[in-house]
C-alpha positions in Angstrom: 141.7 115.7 122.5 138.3 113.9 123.6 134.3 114.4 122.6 134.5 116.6 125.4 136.2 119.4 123.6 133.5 120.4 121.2 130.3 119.1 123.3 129.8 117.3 126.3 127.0 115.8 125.6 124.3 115.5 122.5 122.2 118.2 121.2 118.9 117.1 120.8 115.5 119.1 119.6 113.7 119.5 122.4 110.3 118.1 123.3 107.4 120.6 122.9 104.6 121.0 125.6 101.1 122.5 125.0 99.7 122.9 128.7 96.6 124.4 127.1 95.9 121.1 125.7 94.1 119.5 128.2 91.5 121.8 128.3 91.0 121.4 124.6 87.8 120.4 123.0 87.6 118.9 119.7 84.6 120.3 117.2 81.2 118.1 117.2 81.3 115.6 114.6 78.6 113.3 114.0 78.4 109.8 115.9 78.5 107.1 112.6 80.1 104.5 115.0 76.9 102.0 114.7 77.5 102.7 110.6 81.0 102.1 110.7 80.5 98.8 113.0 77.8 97.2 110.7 80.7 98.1 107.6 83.5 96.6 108.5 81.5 93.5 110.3 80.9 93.0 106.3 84.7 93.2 105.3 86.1 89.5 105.1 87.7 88.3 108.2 87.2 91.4 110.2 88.7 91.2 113.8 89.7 93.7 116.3 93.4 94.2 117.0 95.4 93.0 119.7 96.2 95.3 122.6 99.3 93.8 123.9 100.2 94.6 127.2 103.9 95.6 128.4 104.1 94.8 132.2 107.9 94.7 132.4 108.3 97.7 130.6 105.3 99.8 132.7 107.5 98.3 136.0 110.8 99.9 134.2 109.1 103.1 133.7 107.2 103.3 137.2 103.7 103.8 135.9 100.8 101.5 136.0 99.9 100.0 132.7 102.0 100.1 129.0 99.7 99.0 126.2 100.7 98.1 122.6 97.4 98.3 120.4 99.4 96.1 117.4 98.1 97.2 114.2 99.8 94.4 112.4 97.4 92.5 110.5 94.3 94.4 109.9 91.9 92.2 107.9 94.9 90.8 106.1 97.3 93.9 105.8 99.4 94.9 107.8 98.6 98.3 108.8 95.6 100.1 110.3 95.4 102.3 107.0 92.8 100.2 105.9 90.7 101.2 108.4 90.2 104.5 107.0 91.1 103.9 103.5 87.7 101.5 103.2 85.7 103.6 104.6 86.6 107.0 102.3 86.3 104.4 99.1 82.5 103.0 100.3 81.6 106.9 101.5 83.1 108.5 98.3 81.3 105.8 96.0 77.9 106.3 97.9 78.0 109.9 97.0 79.1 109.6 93.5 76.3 107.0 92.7 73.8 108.5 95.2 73.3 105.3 97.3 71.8 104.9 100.5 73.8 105.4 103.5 73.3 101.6 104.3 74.6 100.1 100.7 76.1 96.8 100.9 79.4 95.7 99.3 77.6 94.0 96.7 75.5 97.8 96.0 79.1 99.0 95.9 80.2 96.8 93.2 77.2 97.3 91.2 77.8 100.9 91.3 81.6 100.4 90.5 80.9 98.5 87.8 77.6 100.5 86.4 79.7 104.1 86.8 83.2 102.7 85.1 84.3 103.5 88.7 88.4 103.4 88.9 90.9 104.5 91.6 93.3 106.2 92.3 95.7 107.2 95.4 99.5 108.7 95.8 101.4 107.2 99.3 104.6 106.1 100.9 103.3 102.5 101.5 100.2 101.4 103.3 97.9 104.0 102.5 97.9 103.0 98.8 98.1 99.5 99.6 94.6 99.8 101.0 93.0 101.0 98.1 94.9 98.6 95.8 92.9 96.3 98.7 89.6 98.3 98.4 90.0 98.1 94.6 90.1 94.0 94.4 87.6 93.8 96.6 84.8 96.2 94.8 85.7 94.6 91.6 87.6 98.1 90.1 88.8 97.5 86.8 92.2 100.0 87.4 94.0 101.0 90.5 96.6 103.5 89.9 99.2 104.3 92.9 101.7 107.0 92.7 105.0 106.4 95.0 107.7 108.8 95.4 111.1 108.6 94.2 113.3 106.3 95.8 110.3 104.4 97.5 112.2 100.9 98.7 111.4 98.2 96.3 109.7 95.7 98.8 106.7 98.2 99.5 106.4 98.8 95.5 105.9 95.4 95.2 103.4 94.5 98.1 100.9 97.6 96.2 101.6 95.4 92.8 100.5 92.1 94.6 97.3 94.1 95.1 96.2 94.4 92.0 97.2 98.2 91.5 99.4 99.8 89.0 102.1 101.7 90.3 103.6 104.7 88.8 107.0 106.4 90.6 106.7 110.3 90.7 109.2 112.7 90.4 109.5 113.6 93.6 109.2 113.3 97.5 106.0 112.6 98.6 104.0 115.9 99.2 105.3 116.1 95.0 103.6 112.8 94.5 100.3 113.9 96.5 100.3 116.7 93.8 100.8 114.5 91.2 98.1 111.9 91.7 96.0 115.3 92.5 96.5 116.5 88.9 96.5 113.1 87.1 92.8 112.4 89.0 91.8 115.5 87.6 92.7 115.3 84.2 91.8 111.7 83.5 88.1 110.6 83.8 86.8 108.1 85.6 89.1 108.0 88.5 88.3 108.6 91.8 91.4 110.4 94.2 91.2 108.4 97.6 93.6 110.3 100.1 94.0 110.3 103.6 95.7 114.0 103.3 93.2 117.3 103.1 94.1 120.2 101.1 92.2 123.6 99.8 89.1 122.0 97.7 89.7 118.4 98.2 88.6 117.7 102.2 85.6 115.1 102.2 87.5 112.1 101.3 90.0 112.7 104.2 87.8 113.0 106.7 86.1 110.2 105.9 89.4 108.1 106.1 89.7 110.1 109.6 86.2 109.1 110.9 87.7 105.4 110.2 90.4 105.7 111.9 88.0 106.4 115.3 87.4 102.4 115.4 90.7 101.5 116.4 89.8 104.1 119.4 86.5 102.1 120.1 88.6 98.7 120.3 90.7 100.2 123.0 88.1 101.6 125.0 86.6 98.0 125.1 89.8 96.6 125.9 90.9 98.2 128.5 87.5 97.5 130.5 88.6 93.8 130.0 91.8 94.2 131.5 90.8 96.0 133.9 88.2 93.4 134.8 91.1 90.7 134.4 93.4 92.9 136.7 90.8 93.8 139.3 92.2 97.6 139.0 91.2 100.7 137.2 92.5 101.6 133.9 91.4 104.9 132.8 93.8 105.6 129.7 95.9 108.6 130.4 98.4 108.7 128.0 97.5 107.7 124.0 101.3 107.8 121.8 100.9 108.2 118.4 103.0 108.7 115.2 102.4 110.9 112.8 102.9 111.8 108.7 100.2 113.7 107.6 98.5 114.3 111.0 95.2 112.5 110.1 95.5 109.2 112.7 96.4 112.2 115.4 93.4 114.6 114.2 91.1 111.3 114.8 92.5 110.5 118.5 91.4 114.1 119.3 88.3 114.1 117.3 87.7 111.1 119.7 89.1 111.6 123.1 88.5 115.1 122.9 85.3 115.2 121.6 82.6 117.9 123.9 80.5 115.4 124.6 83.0 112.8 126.6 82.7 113.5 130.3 85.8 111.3 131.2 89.0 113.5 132.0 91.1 112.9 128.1 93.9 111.8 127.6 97.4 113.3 126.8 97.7 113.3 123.2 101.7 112.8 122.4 102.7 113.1 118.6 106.0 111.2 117.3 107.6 111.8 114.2 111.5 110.8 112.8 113.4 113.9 113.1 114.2 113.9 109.5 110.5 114.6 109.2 109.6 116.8 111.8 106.6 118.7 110.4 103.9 118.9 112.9 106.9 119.8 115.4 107.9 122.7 114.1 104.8 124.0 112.9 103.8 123.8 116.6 106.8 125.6 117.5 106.6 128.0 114.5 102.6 128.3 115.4 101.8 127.8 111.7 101.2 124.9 109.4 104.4 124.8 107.5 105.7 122.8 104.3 109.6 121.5 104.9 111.8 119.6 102.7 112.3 116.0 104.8 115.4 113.5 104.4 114.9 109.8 103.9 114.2 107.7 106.8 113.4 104.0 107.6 109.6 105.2 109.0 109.2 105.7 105.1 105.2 106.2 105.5 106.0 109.4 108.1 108.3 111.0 105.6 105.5 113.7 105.2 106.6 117.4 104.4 103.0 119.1 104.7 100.1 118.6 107.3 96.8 117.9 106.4 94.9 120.8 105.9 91.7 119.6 108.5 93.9 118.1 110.7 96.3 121.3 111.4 93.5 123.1 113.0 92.9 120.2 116.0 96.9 119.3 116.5 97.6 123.1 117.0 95.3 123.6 119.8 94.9 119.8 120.9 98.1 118.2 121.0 99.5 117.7 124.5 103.2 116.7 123.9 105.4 116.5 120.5 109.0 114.7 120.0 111.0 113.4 117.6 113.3 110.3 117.1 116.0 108.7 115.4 115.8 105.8 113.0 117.8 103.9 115.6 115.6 104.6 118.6 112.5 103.3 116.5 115.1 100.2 115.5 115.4 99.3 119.3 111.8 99.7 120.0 111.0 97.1 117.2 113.4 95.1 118.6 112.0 95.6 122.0 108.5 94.5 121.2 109.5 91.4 119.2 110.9 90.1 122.2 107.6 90.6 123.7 105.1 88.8 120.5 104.8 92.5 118.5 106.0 92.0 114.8 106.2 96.0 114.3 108.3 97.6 111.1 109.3 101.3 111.3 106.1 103.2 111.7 104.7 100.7 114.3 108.0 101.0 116.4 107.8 105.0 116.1 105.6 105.3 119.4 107.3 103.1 122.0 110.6 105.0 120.9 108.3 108.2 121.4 107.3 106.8 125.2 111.0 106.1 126.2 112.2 109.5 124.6 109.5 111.2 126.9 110.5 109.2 129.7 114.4 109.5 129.6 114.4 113.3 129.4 114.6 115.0 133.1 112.5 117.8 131.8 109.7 115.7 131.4 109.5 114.5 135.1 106.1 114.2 136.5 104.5 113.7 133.5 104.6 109.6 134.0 103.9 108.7 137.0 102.1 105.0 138.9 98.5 105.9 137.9 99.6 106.4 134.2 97.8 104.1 131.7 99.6 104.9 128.3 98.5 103.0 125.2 100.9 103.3 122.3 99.6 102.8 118.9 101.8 100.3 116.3 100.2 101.8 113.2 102.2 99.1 111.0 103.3 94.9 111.1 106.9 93.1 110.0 108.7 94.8 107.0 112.5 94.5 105.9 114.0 98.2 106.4 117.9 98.5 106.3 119.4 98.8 109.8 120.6 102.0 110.9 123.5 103.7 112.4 123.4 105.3 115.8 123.6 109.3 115.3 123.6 110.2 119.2 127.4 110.3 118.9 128.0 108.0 121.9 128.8 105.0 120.5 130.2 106.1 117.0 131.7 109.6 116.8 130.6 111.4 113.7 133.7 110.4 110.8 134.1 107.1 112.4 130.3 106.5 111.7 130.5 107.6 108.1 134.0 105.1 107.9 131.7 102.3 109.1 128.6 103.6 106.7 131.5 103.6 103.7 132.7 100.0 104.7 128.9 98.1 104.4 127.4 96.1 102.3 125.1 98.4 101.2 128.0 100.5 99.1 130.7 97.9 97.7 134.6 98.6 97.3 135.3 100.7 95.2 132.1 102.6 94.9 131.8 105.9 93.2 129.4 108.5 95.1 127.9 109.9 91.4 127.0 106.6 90.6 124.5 106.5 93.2 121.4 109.0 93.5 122.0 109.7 97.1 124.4 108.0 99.3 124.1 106.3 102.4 126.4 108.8 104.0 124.7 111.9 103.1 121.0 110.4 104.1 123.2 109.7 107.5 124.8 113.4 107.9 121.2 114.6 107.6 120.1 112.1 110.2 122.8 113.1 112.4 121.7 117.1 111.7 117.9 117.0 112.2 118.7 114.9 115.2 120.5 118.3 117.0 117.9 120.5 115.5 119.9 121.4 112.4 117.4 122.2 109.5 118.1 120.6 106.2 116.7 120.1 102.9 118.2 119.0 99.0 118.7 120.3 95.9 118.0 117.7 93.1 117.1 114.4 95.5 117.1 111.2 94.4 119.5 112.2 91.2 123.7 112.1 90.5 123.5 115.9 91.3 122.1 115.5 94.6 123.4 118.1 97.6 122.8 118.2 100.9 122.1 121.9 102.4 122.0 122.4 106.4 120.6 126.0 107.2 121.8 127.6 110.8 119.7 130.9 110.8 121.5 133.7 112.2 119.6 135.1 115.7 120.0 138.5 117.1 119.2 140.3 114.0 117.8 143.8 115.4 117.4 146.9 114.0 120.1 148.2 116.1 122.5 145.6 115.7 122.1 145.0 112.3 122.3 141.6 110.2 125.7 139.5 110.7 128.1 138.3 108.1 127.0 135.2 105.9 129.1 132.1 106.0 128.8 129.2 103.7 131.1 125.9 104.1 131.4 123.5 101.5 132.8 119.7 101.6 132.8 118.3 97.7 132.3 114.8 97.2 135.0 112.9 95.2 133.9 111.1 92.7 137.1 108.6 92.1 139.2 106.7 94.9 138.1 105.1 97.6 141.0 106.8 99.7 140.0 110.3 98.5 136.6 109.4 100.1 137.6 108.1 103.4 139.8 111.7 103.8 136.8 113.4 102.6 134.6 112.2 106.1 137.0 114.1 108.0 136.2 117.3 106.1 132.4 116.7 106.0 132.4 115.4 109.7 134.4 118.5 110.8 131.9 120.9 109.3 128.8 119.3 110.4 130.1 118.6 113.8 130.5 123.2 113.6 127.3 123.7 112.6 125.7 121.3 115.2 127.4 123.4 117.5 126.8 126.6 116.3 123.1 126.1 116.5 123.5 124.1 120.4 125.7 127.6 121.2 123.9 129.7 123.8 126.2 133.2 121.8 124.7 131.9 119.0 125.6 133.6 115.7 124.2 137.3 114.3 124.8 136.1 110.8 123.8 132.9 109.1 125.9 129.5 108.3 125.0 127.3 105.8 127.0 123.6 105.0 126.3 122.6 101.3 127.8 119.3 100.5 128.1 118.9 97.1 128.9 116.0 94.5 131.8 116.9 92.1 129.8 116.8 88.9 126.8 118.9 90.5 126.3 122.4 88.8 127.2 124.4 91.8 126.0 127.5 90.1 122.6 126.3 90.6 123.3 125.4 94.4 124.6 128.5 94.9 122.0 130.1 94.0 119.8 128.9 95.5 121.2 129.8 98.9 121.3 133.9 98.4 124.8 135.4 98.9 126.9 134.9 101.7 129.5 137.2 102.8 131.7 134.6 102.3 132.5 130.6 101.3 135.2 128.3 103.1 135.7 124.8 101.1 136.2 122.4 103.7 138.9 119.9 102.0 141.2 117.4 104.1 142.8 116.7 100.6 143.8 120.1 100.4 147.3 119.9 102.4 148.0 121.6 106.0 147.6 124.6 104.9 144.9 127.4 104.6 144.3 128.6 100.7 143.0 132.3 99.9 141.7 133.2 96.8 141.3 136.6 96.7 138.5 138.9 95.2 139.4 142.3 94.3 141.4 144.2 97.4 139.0 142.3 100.3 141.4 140.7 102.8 139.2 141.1 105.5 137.8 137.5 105.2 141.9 136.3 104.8 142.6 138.1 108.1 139.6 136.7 110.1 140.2 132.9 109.3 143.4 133.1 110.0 143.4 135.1 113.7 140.2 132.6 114.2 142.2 129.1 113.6 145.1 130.8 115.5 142.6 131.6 118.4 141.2 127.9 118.5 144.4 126.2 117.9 146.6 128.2 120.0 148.8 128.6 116.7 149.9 129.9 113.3 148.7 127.8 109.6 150.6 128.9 107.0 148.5 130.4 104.6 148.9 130.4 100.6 147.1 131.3 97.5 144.9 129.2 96.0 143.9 129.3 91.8 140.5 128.5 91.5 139.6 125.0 89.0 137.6 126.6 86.4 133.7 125.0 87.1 135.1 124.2 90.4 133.1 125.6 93.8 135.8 128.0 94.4 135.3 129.7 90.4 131.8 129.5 90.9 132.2 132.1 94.6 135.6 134.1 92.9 132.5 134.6 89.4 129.8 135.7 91.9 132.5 138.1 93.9 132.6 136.2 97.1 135.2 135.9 98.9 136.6 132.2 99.0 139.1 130.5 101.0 140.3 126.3 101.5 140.3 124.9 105.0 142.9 122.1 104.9 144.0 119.7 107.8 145.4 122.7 109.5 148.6 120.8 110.4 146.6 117.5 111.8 147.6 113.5 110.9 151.2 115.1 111.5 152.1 112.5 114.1 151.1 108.9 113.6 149.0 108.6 116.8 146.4 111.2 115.7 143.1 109.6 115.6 140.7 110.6 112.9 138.3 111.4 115.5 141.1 114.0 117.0 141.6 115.6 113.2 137.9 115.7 113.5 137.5 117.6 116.5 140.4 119.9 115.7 139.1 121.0 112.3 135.7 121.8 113.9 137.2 123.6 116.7 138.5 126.3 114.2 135.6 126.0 112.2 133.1 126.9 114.9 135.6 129.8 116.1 135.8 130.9 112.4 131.5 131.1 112.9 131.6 132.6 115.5 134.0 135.1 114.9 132.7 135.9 111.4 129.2 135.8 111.7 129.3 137.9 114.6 
C-alpha cells in the first residue's frame, strides 16, 4: 500500500506566465541616477556589490551565463534595503525642511537636529534595520521599529545594535505596517519611512524604489566587464528576483522596462515562499489581493499585501512568477556557499526560483545557450532553523511530522498549548501551500492558535447548484507524548485528502475545509468563522477502529454516506457506533449549531504488526478523499 495509491507524484502550484510582458513598458519616471550616484558616494565605505558568476551551474543548466549579484554587505549591512531605505530618509527630510535637492549629510543632520526629526519604520528584518542605520548616521535622537509577532530573536537584536528601539506588534506583518502607520500619525515628530505604498502614504516608497534602481546600474556596468574579460556578448536576458511587498520587482521594471531603453528587456521572473504567495495569486486572481501567510524561513518575504504603486507595474510587467519551499531556498544557500556567496533565506530565494523554472518541462524553451540570467541575493549570512523537505519524496507526510516531534527544537515531553504555534503546524501549512492548498490562522502566534486549509468547491452553476460543505477536524492533544505521535496519523491523513482533493481533475461541487485545532481553543469562535458546513468529520486515530455518529435530529443521510464511502475505498464494512459528544468538545460545538457530526477512527488499521504508519496514513486518506468526493458532490 505505496505513495502511489493516493498520488503518483507531487502537486505543486504551477508557474504563471505573462506572454504580454515583454511588450510591456514601464511609466516615465524621472532620471536622478547622477543624484543618487553623488549620495551614496557620500555614505561611508560605499562600494558596489559583487556580481558573482556561476559557470558550473550556467554549464548544468545549458545557457550561457549565471550571475549572482550578492547583496551581502551593503555599506556594512547585510542587505540591499539600504539602498532604498537612505535614499527615502535624505528625500523625505529634504522635503520636510525644504532643502535643496543637493543637501549634504551634514545639511541633513542640521535639519534633523533643528526639526526634532525622529524615525520611525515597521518590517520583518532588514528594512528597519536600515533606518535604525540611517538614524545613527543623521544623528536622530529616537528610532522606533515595529516587528511582528514571533519575529526570530537574532534579527530583533541586530535592529537594537542599531541604535533603534523595537517594539513587537500584535500581529503579522501587514498588522504591524498598520501599526507603525497609526503610531506615526498620532505621535509628533516622527517620520514613517516605508518601503510599502498604500492609499495616502506613496512618496516615501517610491523614493526607497528609485534607490533600489542603483543596484540595476551596477549590473549593467558589470556585465560590460565580463563580457570584455570573456570576449563574448552578455546582454542580460533573464533578471530573478524575490519578492515581499513587490517594491525591488516594481524598480527592475521601472528600470529595464523603462520607454526610453532601446535594448530588447529582460524577463522579469518574481519568487516568493509558497507560504507567502501574494503577488502569485493576485496575478492569477488579476487583482491585488490581501492573504493571511504562514511562517517561513525567508522571514523578510512573509508579506500578505502588495504595495499599492508597485501592483500596477507587476500586473502588466511581470514575465514569469513561482513559488518555493523553505527547503529549496535551504539548498540554494547551500549551493552558493560552496561557490564564496554567504546568502540567508531571502538571498537564496532566487537561485531556488532559477532551478524551479528550469526543472519544470513546461517551462522548456524558455532557458536556452544565449540566456544571460542574473539572480539577485537581496540578503548576507543569518542563522534560520533548517527545514524539513515537504515534496513528499524523501519523508512521507506523518513520518515528517514524527521527525519534526523528535528535534531539538520541541523537547520530550512537550505539550503543544504550551507553545504559540508548533513546529508541526507551521510544517502542515508548508506542506499545503506547497500543492496549492490555501491556508490561513485563527489567533497566530497565541496557545489558541488553529490552522484552517480552505479547498473551494468548483462547478458551482446555476444549474447544478452549490455542493454539500465538508469540514474535517484533527484536535491537538494537549498531554502525552504518545497521544501526539497517534495524532500525526489523523492530521497527516486529512491533509494528505485535501491535497488531493484540490490536485483532483473531478474536483469537488462543494467546499472542504481542515481546521486543526488545539484542545483548549474556543472552537465556537473557529467555527464561526468558517460559515456552515453541511457537515463535520473529527479526524481522531485515538478514537478506536471504528466510525462514531452523533446524530442531529432524524438526518442519517450524512451516517449513510461515510459509511457506503469508506466501504467504497476500502473494499469493506467499519463498524459504526454512536458517539456522546464531550460537552465544550468540537463534536458539542457542531451537535449546538445543528450540524451533523461524525468520528473517523483508524478504520480497522495498525491491526497487524507490519502496518507501517505511512500505510495507516494512506488508508485513512483514501476514505477520506472518497468521503469528499462523494459528499461534496
Amino acid at each position: 500500500m505505496g505513495i502511489e495509491a493516493i498520488e503518483k507524484r507531487p502537486t505543486r502550484r504551477s508557474i504563471y506566465h505573462n506572454p504580454s510582458a515583454k511588450s510591456y513598458q514601464a511609466p516615465f519616471t524621472k532620471d536622478h541616477s547622477v543624484a543618487l550616484q553623488s549620495f551614496y558616494a557620500s555614505l561611508p565605505d560605499y562600494a558596489p556589490t559583487r556580481l558573482v558568476p556561476l559557470p558550473s551551474l550556467a554549464a548544468e543548466l545549458g545557457v550561457r551565463s549565471i550571475y549572482i549579484k550578492a547583496e551581502t554587505s551593503r555599506l556594512g549591512l547585510p542587505s540591499f534595503k539600504l539602498l532604498g531605505a537612505s535614499w527615502a530618509v535624505r528625500q523625505a527630510i529634504i522635503q520636510f525642511a525644504k532643502l535643496p535637492l543637493s543637501s549634504s549629510l551634514d545639511d541633513l543632520r542640521a535639519a534633523v537636529k533643528q526639526h526634532r526629526i525622529k524615525l520611525c519604520a515597521a518590517t520583518d528584518g532588514n528594512h528597519g534595520r536600515s533606518v535604525a542605520f540611517m538614524g545613527r548616521l543623521l544623528h536622530v535622537q529616537e528610532v522606533k521599529v515595529f516587528v511582528p509577532r514571533g519575529l526570530d530573536e537574532k534579527i530583533i537584536a541586530s535592529i537594537v545594535d542599531e541604535g533603534a528601539d523595537v517594539v513587537i506588534a500584535d500581529g503579522d506583518y501587514d498588522f504591524t505596517v498598520k501599526t507603525s502607520h497609526r503610531f506615526a500619525e498620532e505621535t509628533e515628530g516622527f517620520m514613517l519611512i516605508e518601503a510599502v505604498a498604500y492609499e495616502g502614504y506613496e512618496d516615501i516608497p517610491r523614493w526607497a524604489v528609485e534607490g533600489y534602481t542603483t543596484m540595476f546600474r551596477e549590473i549593467d556596468a558589470q556585465l560590460l566587464i565580463h563580457a570584455k574579460l570573456q570576449k563574448k556578448e552578455q546582454h542580460l536576458s533573464m533578471v530573478i528576483a524575490p519578492v515581499g511587498v513587490g517594491s525591488l520587482s516594481q524598480a527592475i521594471l521601472s528600470y529595464y522596462k523603462a520607454p526610453y531603453k532601446k535594448c530588447v528587456p529582460p524577463l522579469v521572473v518574481a519568487v516568493e515562499p509558497d507560504t507567502a504567495a501574494t503577488l502569485h495569486r493576485s496575478l492569477k486572481a488579476e487583482e491585488s489581493l490581501s492573504i493571511s501567510t504562514s511562517p517561513t524561513i525567508m522571514a523578510g518575504l512573509e508579506c500578505g499585501t502588495l504595495s499599492s504603486i508597485a501592483w500596477p507595474l507587476l500586473k502588466d510587467g511581470v514575465d514569469i512568477s513561482t513559488t518555493i519551499s523553505d527547503w529549496e531556498c535551504h539548498q540554494a544557500i547551500e549551493y552558493m556557499k560552496q561557490h564564496g556567496v554567504g546568502a540567508g533565506p531571502c538571498g537564496g530565494a532566487a537561485l531556488a526560483g532559477l532551478r524551479r523554472l528550469a526543472s519544470d518541462p513546461a517551462n522548456k524553451g524558455i532557458l536556452n545557450r544565449d540566456s544571460v540570467v542574473v539572480c539577485l541575493c537581496t540578503e548576507g549570512t543569518r542563522p534560520y532553523t533548517l527545514p524539513t523537505p515537504v515534496d513528499g519524496e524523501q519523508l512521507s507526510l506523518v513520518n515528517a511530522l514524527m521527525v519534526l516531534h523528535m528535534t531539538p527544537s520541541i523537547q520530550p515531553g512537550w505539550s503543544m498549548e504550551k507553545i504559540p504555534v508548533s513546529a508541526v503546524l507551521n510544517y502542515v501549512a508548508q506542506w499545503l501551500e506547497y500543492r496549492d492548498v490555501d491556508v490561513s490562522w485563527v489567533d497566530y502566534g497565541t496557545p489558541n492558535a488553529a490552522l484552517i486549509a480552505k479547498l473551494p468547491g468548483v462547478y458551482e452553476t446555476e444549474s447544478s447548484g452549490k455542493g454539500k460543505s465538508l469540514l474535517l477536524i484533527c484536535e491537538i492533544p494537549s498531554t502525552t507524548d504518545r497521544e501526539a505521535l497517534e495524532f500525526y496519523t489523523s492530521l497527516s491523513a486529512a491533509a494528505l485528502a485535501v491535497a488531493q482533493l484540490k490536485a483532483s481533475s473531478e474536483g469537488t461541487r462543494g467546499d472542504v475545509k481542515l481546521a486543526v485545532i488545539p484542545s483548549v481553543a474556543n472552537f465556537e469562535s473557529v467555527f464561526h468563522s468558517l460559515g456552515n458546513p453541511s457537515a463535520g468529520l473529527l479526524v481522531d486515530t485515538t478514537a478506536g477502529l471504528d466510525i462514531f455518529t452523533v446524530r442531529v435530529g432524524t438526518n442519517f443521510e450524512f451516517s449513510r454516506a461515510v459509511k457506503q464511502s469508506v466501504r467504497s475505498a476500502l473494499g469493506r464494512d467499519v463498524v459504526m457506533r454512536q458517539a456522546v459528544p464531550i460537552p465544550g468538545s468540537a463534536l458539542e460545538v457542531l451537535r449546538r449549531n445543528n450540524v451533523h457530526a461524525m468520528v473517523l477512527g483508524l478504520l480497522g488499521g495498525k491491526l497487524v504488526d507490519d502496518q507501517s504508519d505511512e500505510e495507516t496514513e494512506h488508508m485513512m486518506a483514501r476514505a477520506l478523499i472518497q468521503i469528499g468526493k462523494d459528499w461534496c458532490c
